[in-house]
C-alpha positions as YAML, in Angstrom:
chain: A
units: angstrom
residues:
- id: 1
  name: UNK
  ca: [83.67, 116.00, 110.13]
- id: 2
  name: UNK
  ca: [86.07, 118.23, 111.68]
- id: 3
  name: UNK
  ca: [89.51, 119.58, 110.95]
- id: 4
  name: UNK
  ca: [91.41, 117.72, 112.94]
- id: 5
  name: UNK
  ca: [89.73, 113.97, 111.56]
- id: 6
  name: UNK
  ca: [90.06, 115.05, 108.10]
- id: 7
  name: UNK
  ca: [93.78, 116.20, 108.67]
- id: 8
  name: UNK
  ca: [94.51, 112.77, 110.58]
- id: 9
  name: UNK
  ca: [92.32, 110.78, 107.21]
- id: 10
  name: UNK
  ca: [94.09, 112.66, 104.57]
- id: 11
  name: UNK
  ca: [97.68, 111.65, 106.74]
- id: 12
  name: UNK
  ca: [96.33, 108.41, 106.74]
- id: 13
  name: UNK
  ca: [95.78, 108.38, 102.68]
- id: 14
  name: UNK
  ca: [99.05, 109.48, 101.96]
- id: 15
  name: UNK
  ca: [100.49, 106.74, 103.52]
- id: 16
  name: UNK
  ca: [98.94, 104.70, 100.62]
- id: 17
  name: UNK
  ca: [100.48, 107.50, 98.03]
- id: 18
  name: UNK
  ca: [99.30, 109.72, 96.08]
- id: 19
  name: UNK
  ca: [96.39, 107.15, 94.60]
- id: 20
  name: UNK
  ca: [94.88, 107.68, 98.46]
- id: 21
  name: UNK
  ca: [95.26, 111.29, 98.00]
- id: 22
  name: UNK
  ca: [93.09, 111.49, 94.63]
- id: 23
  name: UNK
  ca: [90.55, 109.05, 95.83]
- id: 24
  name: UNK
  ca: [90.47, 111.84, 99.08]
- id: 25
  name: UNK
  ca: [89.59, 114.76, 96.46]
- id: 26
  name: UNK
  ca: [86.67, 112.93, 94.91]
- id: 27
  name: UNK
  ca: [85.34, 111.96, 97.55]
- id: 28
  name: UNK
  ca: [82.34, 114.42, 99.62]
- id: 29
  name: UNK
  ca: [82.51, 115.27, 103.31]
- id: 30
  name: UNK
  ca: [79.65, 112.70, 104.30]
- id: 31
  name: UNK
  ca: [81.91, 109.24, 102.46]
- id: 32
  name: UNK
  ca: [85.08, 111.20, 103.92]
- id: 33
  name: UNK
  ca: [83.40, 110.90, 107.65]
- id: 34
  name: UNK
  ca: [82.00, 107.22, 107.13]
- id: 35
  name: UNK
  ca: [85.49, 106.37, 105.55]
- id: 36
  name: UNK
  ca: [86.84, 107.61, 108.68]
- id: 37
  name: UNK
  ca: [84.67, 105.90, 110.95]
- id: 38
  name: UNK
  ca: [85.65, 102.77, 109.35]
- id: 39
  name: UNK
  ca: [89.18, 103.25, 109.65]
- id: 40
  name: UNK
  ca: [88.73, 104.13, 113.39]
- id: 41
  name: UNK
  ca: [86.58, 100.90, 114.32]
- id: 42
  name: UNK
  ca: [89.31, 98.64, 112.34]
- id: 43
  name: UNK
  ca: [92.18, 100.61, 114.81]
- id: 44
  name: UNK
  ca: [90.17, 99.35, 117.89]
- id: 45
  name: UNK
  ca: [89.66, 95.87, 116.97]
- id: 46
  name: UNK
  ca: [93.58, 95.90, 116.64]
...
């Protein structure tokens, strides 16, 4: 995952407060990236 997705994920968490951000901080770089993926395909089915 780079910089720049986990930058625009952790943005994405705080919109959903600081529970978004703690989840973030447990979680390990390979959930982070399919977290993100997720996120993305729900955005293009929009």
């Amino acid at each position: 995952m780079g910089q720049a997705e986990r930058k625009h994920l952790m943005e994405w968490l705080l919109l959903i407060g600081s529970y978004g951000r703690d989840f973030l901080n447990r979680q390990t770089d390979e959930e982070l990236e399919r977290l993100y993926n997720l996120q993305i395909k729900g955005m293009n089915k929009e």
